[in-house]
DOFIMAR-115476 format. One record per atom (N, C-alpha, C, O): y, x, z. Coordinates in pm, whole numbers, plus 32768, in hexadecimal, padded with zeros to 4 digits. Layout:
residues N
YXZ...
This chain:
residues 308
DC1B977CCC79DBC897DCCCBFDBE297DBCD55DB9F981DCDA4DC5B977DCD7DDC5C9781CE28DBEB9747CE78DBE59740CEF2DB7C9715CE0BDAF296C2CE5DDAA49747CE63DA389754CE9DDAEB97B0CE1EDA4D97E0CE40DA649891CED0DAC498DCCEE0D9FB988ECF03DA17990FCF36DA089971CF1CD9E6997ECEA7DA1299ECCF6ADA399A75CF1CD9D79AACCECBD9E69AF1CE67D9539A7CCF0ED8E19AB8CEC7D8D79AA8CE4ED8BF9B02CDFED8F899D6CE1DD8EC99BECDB1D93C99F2CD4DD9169A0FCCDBD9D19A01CD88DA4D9A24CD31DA1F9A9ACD00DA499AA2CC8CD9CE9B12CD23D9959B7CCD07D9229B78CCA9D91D9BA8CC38D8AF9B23CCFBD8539B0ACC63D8C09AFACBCAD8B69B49CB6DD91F9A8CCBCBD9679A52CB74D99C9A8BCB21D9B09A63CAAED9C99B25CB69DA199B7ACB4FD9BF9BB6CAC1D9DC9BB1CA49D91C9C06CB24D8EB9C32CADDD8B49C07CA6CD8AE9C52CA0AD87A9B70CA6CD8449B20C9EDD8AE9B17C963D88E9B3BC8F1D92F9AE0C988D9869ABAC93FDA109AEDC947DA699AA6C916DA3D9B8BC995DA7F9BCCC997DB1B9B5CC9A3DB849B63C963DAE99AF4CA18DB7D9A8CCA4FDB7F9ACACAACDB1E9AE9CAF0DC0B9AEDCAC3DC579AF1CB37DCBB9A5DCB67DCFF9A57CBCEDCAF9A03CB13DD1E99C7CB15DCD0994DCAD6DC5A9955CAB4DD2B98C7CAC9DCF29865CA9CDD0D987CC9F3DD72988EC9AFDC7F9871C9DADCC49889C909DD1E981DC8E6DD4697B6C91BDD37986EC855DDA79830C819DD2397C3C7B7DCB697F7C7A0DD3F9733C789DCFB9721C70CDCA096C8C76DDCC296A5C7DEDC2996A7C730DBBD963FC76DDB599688C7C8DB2C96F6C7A8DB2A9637C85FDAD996AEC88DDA7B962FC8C1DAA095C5C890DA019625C920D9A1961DC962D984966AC9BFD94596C6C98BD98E967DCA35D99E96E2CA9FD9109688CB04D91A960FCB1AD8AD96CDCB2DD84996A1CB87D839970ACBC6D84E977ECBA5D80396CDCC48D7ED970ECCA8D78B96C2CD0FD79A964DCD32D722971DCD39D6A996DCCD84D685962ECD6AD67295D2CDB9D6869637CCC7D64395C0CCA3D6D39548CC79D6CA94E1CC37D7419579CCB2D7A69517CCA8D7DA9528CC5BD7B59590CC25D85F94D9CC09D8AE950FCBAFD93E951BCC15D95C94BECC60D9849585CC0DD9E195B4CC60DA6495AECC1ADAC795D9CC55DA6E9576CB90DAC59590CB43DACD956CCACBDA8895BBCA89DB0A9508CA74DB1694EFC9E4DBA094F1C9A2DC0794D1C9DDDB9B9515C935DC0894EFC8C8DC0494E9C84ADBE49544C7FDDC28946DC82FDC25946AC78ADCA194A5C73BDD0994D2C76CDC7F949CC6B6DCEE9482C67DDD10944EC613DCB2941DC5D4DDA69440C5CEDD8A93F5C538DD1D9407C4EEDCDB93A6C4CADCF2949AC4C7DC97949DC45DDC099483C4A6DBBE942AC47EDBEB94D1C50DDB5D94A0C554DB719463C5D7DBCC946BC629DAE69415C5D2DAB293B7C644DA5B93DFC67EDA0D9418C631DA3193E0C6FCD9C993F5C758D9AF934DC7A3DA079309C7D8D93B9330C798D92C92B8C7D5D87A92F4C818D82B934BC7F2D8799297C883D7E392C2C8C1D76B924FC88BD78391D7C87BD6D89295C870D6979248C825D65491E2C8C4D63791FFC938D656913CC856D63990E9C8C1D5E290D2C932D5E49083C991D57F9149C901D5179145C975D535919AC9ECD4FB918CCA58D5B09211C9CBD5DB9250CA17D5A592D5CA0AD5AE9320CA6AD56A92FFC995D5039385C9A1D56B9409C94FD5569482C950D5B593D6C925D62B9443C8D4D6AB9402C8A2D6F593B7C8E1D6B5942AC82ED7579411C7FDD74D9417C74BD6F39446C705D7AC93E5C72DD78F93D8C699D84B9407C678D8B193C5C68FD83D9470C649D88A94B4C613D8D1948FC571D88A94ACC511D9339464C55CD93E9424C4E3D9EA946DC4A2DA579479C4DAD9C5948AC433DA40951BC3FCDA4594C0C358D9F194B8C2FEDAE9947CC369DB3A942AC2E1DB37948BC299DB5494FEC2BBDB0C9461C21ADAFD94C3C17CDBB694FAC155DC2494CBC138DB7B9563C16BDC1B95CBC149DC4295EFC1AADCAC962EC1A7DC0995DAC220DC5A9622C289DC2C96DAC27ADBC59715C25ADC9696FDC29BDCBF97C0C286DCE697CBC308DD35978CC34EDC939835C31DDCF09899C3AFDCF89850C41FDD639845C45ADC819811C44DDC6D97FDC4B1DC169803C516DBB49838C4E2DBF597E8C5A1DB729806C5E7DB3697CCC653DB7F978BC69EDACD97D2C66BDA869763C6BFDA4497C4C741D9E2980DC731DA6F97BBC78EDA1897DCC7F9D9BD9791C869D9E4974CC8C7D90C97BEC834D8D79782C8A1D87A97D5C8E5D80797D6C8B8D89A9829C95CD8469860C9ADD83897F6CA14D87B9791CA2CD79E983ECA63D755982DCAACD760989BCB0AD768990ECAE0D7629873CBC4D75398DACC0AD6F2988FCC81D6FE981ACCA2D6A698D7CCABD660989DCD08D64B98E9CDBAD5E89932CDBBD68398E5CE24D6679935CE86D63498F8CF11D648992ACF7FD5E89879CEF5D5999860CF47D4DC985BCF1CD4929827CEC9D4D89891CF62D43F98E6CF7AD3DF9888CF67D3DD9827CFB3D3959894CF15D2F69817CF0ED32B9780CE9CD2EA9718CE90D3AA979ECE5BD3DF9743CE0FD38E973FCD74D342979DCD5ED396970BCD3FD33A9715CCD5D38B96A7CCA5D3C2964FCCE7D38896C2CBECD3BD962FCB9FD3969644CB0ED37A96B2CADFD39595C9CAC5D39A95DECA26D41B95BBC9E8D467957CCA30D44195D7C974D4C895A9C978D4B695A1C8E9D49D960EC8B5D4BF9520C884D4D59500C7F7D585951BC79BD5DF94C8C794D584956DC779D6129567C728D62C9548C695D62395ACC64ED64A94D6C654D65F950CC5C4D6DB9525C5A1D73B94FDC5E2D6E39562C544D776955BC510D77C9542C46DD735958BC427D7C794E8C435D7D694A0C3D6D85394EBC39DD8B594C1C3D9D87A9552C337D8E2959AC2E6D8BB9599C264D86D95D1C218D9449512C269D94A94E7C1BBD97E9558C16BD99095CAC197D999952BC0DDD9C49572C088DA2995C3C0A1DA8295AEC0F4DA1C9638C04BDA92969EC058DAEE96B7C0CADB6896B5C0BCDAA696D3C152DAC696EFC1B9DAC29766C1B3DA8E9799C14FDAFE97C5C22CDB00986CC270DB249866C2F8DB929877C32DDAAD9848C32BDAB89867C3A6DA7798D3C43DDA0B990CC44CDAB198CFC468DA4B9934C4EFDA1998D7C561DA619880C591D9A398EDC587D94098AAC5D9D9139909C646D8B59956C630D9589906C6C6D916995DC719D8DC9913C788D91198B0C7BBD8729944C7A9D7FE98FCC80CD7A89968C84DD7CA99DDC85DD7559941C866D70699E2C8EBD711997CC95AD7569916C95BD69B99BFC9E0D67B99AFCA42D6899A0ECAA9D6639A81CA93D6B599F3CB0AD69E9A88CB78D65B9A2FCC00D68199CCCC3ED5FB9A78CC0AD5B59A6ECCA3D5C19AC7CD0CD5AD9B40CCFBD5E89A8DCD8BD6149ACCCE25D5A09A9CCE7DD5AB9A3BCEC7D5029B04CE6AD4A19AB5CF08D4B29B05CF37D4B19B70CEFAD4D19AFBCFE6D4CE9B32D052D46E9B16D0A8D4619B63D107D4079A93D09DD39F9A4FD0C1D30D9AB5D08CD2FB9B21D054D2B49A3CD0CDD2259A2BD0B4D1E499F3D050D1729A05D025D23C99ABD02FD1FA9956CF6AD23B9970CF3AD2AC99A0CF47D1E29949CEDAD21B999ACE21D2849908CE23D27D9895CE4ED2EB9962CDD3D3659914CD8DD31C9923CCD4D2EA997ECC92D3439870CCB7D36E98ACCC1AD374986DCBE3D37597FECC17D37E9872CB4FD4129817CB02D3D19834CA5CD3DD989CCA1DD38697ABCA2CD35897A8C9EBD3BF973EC973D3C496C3C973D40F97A3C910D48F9760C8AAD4359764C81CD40497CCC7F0D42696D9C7D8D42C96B7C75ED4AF9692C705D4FC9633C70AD4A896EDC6C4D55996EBC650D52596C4C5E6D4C69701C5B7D555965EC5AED54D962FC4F3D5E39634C4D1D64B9617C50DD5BD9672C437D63B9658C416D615962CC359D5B99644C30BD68895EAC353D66895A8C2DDD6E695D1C288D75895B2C2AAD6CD960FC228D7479659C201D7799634C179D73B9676C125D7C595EFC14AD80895BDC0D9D81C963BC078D82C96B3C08CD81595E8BFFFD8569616BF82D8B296A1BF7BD928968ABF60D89C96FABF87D9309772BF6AD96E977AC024D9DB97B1C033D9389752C085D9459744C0F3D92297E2C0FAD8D7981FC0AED9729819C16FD96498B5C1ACD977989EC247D9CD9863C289D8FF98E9C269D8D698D5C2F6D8F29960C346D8ED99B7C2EFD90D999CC3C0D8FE9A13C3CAD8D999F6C456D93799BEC48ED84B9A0FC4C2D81099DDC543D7E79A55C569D79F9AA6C52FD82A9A59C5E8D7FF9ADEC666D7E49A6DC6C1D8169A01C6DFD7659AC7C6E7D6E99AA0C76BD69C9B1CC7B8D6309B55C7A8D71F9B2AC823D6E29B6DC896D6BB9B3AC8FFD6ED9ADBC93DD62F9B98C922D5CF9B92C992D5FC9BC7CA05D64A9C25C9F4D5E49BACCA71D6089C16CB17D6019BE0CB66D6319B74CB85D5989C53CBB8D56C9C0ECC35D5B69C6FCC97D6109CB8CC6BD5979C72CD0AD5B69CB5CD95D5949C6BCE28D57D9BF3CE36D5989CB5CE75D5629C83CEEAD51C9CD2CF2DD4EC9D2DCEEAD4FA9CD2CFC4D4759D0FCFF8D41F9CF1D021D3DC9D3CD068D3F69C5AD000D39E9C21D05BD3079C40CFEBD3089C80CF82D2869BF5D034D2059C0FD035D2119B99CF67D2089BD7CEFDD21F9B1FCF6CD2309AD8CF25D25E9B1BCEA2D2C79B5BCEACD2069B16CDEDD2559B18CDA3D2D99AD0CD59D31D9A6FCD7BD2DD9B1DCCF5D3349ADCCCA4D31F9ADCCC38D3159B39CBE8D3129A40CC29D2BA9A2BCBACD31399F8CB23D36299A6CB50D3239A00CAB8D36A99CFCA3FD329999CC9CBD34F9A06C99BD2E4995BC963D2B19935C905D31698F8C8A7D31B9883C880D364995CC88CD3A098D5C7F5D37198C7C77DD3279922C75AD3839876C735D35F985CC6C4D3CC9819C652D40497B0C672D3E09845C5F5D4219830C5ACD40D9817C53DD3DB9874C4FDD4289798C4F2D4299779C47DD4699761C415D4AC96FDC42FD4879793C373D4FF97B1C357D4D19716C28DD479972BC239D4F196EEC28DD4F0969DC21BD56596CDC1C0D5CD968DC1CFD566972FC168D5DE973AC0E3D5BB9704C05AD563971DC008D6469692C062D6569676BFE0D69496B8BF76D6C99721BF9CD69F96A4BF17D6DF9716BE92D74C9762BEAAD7A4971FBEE0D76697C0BE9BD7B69827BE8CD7EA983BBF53D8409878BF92D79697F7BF69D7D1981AC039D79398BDC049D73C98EFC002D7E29904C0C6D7DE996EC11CD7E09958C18CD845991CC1B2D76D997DC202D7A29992C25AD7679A3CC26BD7099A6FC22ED7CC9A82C2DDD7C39B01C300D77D9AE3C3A0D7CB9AAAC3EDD7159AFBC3CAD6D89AF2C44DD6EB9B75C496D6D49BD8C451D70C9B87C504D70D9BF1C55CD6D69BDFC5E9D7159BB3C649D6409C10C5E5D5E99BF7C6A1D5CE9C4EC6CDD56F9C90C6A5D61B9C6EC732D6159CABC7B8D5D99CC4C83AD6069C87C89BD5869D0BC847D5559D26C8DCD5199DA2C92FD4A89DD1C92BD56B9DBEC969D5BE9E3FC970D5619E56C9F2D5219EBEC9E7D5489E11CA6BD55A9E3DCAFED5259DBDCB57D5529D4ACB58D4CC9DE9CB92D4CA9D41CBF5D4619CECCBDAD43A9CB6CC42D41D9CC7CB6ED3A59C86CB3FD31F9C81CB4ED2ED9CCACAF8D2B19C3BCBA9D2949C7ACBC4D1E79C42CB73D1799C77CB66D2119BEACB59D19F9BD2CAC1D1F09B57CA76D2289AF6CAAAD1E39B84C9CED2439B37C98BD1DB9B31C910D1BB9B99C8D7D19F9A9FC8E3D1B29A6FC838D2149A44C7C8D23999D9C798D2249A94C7BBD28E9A94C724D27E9A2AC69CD2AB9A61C638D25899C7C689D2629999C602D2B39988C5A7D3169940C5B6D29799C5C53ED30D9979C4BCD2CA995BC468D265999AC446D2FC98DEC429D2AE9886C3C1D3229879C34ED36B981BC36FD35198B5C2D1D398986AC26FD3549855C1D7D3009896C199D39497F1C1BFD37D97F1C126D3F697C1C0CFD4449767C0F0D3FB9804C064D4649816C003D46597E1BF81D40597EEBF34D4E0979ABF5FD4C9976BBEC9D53A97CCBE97D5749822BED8D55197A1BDF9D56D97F8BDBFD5D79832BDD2D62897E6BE07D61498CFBDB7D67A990EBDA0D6889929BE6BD6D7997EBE95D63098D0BED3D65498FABF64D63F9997BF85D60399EBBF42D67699A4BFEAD6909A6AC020D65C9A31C0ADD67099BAC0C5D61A9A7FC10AD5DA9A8BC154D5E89B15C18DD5AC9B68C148D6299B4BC1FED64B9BE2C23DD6429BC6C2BBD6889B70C2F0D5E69C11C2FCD58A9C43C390D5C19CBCC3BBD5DA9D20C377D5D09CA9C426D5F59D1FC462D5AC9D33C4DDD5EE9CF3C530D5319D74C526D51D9D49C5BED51C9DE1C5E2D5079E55C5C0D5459D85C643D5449E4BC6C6D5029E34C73BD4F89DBDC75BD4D59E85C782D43D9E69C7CED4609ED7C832D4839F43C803D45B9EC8C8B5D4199F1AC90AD3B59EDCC988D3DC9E9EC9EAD32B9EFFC965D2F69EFFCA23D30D9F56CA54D34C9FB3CA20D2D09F54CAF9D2999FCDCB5AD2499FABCBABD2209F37CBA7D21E9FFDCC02D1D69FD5CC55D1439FA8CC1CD1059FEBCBC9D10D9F18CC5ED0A99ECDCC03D0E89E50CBAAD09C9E42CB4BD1249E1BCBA6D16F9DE1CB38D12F9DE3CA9AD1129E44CA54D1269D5BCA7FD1039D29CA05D13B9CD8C9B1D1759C73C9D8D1319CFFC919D1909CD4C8B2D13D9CBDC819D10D9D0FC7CAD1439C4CC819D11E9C0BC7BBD1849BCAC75FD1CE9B69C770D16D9C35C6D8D1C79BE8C66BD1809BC4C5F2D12B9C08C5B9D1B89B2FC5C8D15C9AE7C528D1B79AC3C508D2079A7DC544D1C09B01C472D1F19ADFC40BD1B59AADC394D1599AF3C36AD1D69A25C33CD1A199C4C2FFD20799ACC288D25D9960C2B4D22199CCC202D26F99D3C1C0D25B99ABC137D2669A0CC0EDD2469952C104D24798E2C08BD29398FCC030D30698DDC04FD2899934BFAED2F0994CBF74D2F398EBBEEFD2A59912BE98D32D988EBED5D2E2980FBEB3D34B97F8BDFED32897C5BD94D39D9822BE1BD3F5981ABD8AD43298B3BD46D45D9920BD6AD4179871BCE0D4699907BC6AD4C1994DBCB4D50E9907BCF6D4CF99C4BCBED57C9A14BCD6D55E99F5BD74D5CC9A05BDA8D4EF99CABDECD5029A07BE4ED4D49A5DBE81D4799A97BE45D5019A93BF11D4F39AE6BF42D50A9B20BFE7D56B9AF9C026D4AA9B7DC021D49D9B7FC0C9D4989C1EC0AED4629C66C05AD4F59C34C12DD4BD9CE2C14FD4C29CC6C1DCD52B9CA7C215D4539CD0C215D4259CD0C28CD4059D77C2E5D39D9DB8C2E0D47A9D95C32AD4559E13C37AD4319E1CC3E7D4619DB2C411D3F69E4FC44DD4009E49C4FBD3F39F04C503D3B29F5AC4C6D4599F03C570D4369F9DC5C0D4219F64C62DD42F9EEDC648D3F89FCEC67ED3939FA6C6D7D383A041C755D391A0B1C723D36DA037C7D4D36CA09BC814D2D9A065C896D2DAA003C8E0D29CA0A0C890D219A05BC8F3D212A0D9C947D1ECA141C914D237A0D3C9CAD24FA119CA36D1E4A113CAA0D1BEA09FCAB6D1A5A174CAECD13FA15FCB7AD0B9A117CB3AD06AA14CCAECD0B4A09CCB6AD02FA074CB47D042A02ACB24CFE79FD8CB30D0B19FFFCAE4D0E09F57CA5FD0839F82CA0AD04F9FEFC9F5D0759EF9C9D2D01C9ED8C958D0869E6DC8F1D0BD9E02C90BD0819ED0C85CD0DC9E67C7FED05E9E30C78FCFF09E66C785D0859DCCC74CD0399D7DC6BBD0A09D58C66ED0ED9CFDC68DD0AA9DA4C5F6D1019D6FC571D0C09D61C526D0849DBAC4EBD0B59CA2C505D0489C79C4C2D0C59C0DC453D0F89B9FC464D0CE9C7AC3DDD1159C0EC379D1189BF3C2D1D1429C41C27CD0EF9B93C2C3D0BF9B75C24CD13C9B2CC1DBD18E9AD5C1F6D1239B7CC14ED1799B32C0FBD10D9B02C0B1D0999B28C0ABD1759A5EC04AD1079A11C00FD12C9A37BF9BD1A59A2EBFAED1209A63BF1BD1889A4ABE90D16299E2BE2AD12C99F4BDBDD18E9965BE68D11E98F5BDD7D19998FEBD73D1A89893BD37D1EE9959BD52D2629945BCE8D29A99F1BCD4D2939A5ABD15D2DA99BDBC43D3279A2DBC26D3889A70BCCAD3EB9A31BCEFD3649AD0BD05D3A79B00BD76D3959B63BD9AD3389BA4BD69D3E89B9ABE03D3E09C20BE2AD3D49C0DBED2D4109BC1BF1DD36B9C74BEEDD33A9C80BFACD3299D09BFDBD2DB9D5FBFB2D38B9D0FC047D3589D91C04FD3599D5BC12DD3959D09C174D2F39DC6C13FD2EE9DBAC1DED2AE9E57C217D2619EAFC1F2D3099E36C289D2E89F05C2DDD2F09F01C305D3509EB9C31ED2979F4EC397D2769F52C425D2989FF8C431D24CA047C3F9D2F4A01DC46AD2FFA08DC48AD31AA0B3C52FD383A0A7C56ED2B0A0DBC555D299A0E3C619D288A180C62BD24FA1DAC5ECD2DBA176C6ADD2B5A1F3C708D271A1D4C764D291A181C7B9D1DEA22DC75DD18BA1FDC7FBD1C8A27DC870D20BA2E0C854D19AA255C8E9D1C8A2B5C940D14DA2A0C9C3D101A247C9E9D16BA31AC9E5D0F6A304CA6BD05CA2D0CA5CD00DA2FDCA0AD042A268CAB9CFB0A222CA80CF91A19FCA38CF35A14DCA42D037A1ADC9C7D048A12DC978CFD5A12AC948CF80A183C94ACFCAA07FC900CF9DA06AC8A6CFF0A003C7E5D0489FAEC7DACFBEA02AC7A9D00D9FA6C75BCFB89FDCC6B3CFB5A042C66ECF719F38C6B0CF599F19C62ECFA69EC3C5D6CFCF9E53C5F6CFB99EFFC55ECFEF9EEDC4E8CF8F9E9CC488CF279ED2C464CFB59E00C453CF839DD9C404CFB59DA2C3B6CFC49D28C3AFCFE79E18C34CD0509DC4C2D0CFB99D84C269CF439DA5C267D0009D28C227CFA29CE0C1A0D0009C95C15ED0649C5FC18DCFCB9C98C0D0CFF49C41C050CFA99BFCC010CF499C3DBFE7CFA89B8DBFF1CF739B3EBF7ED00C9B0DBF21D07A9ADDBF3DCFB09B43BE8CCFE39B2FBE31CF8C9ACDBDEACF169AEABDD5CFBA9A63BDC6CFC999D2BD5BCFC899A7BD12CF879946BCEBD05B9A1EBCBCD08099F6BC40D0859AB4BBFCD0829B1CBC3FD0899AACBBB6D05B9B34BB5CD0E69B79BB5FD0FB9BF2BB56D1459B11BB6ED1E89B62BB72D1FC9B60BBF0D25A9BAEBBE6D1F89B4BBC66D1EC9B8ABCD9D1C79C14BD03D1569C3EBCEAD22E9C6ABD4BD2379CDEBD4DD2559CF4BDE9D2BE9CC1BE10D20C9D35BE42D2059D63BEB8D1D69DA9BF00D15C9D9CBEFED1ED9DDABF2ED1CE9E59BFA0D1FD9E5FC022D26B9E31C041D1B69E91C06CD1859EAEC0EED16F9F4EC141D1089F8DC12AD1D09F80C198D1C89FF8C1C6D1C5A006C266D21C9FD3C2ACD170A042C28FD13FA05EC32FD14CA0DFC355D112A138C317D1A8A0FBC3D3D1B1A176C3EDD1BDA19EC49ED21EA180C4E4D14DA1DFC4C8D124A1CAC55BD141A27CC555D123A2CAC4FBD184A296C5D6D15DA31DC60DD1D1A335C65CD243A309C64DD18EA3A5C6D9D1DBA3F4C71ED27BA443C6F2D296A46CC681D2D4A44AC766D323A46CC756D32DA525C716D2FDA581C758D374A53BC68FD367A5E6C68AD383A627C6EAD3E5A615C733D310A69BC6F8D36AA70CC779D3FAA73DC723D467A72BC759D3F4A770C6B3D46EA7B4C652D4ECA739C692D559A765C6B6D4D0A6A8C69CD575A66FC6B8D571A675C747D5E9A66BC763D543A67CC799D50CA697C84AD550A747C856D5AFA767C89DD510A793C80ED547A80EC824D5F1A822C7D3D64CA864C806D5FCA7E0C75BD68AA807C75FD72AA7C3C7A3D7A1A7E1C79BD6C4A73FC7F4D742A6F8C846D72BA756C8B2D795A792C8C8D6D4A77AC8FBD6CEA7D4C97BD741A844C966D791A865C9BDD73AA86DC900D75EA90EC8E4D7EDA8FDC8D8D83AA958C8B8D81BA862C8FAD8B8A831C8EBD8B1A805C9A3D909A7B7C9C6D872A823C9EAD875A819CA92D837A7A4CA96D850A763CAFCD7EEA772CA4AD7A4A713CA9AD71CA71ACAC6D6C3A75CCA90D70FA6B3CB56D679A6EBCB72D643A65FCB24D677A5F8CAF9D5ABA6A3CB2BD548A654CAC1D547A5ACCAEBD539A567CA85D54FA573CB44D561A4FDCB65D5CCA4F7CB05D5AAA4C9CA98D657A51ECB14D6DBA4CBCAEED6BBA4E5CA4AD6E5A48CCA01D68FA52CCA20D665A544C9AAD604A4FAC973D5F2A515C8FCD5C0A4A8C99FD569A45CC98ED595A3F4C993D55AA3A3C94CD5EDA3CDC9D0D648A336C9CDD694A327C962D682A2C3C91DD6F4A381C93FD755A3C9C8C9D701A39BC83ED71DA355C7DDD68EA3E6C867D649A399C7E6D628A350C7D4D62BA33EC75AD5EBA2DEC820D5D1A24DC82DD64BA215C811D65BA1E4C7A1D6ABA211C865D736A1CDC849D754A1C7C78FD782A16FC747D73AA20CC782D756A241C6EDD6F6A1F6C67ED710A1ABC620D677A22DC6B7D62FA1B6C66CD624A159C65CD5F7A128C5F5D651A113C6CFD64DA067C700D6D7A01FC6CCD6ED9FA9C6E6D72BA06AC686D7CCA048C66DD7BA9FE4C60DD81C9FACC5DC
């Protein structure tokens, strides 16, 4: 991290909560460069030959270990695509942390367009945090589009956790998986705009063998004149279980549409779908006040809370 400067060390901070150089395998970029690698016995990072990403590769049985690859970007009008796969053989457990943070202080839009595959072995356990964050004051957004694609083979898990909290200032969200049998599939997204800020999330979920299964959640907070879309679909062509929920607080002159859907396949496929949009209660507004707070800090208190 001595290549990078303070700004970035800060994005870095916030994406992937480093202070320090990690322990374990990392990928460290910065304004398009790579600033930093390490392998290790169990995984490899090598860059793909055309130069457009990295191919992530995790030896069957490796336990308790982790890969870090953020992205930070703080020159203004930069723009990139970036291909990642990652290849985790059999009966692995590992953590995958990645996220982007953008710094424009400029006139052009910055932004940072990440494709993730992951190909997930046999009884393989995945667990991936991906935080978003922007900052800056200049005229120029900050732009993010990732997309993510998740391939599980039999009896694999991964636990997904996406983040974007602050800073964004129009973002497409994709997730694409499909599952064979006995795979687990767990979503977690947390959402805030403000301002005018836009957020686009798709979810695409295949549930393709006996005994699997996705629970897909997002909370969500749409602030000023943001506009959100939770658009996510489960497939059930097999004995499986789906469940997916949009639960948002609008505020001010938000907006945010909710579009859960299911198709069912197979007659033993079992799933459901729950949407839940609305204003903050005056009853939790009036009984944090009545503990000294004014209605702003009380209004954060509760967001904080929701967004946990």
């Amino acid at each position: 991290m001595n290549q990078m400067d303070a700004v970035q060390q800060r994005l870095l901070q916030e994406v992937a909560d480093l202070h320090d150089i990690p322990e374990g395998a990392y990928n460290l970029r910065a304004n398009g460069v790579s600033v930093g690698r390490q392998t290790t016995a169990h995984i490899d990072i090598q860059s793909k030959a055309d130069g457009s990403g990295i191919d992530i590769r995790v030896k069957a049985g490796t336990k308790n270990e982790s890969v870090h690859i953020p992205v930070v970007l703080s020159e203004s009008g930069l723009k990139e695509t970036v291909y990642n796969d990652f290849y985790i053989e059999e009966d692995c457990d590992v953590l995958i942390v990645a996220g982007c943070g953008i710094h424009n202080c400029g006139e052009q839009d910055s932004q940072h367009d990440g494709v993730h595959r992951f190909f997930i072995g046999k009884n393989a356990k995945i667990r991936y945090v991906e935080k978003h964050y922007g900052s800056g004051e200049g005229e120029g957004q900050r732009i993010l589009n990732p997309v993510t694609e998740v391939y599980m083979e039999e009896n694999a898990t991964a636990e997904m956790e996406m983040v974007q909290i602050k800073g964004v200032d129009s973002t497409q969200r994709t997730t694409l998986a499909k599952l064979d049998a006995g795979a687990k599939l767990v979503v977690r997204e947390r959402l805030m705009t403000h301002n005018q800020q836009q957020a686009l999330s798709i979810y695409k979920v295949e549930l393709n063998g006996d005994g699997s299964s996705a629970d897909v959640v997002s909370r969500s907070v749409a602030r000023d004149q943001s506009y959100q879309k939770f658009d996510a679909c489960i497939l059930g062509n097999a004995a499986c279980s789906g469940h997916t929920e949009c639960d948002s607080i609008i505020m001010d002159q938000g907006r945010i549409l909710a579009v859960p859907s299911l198709e069912a396949n197979s007659v033993d496929a079992a799933l459901v779908h729950e949407a839940a949009i609305g204003k903050i209660a005056g009853e939790q507004l009036i009984k944090l006040m009545t503990l000294g707070l004014t209605e702003a800090e009380a209004e954060e208190q509760i967001i904080n809370g929701f967004l946990k």
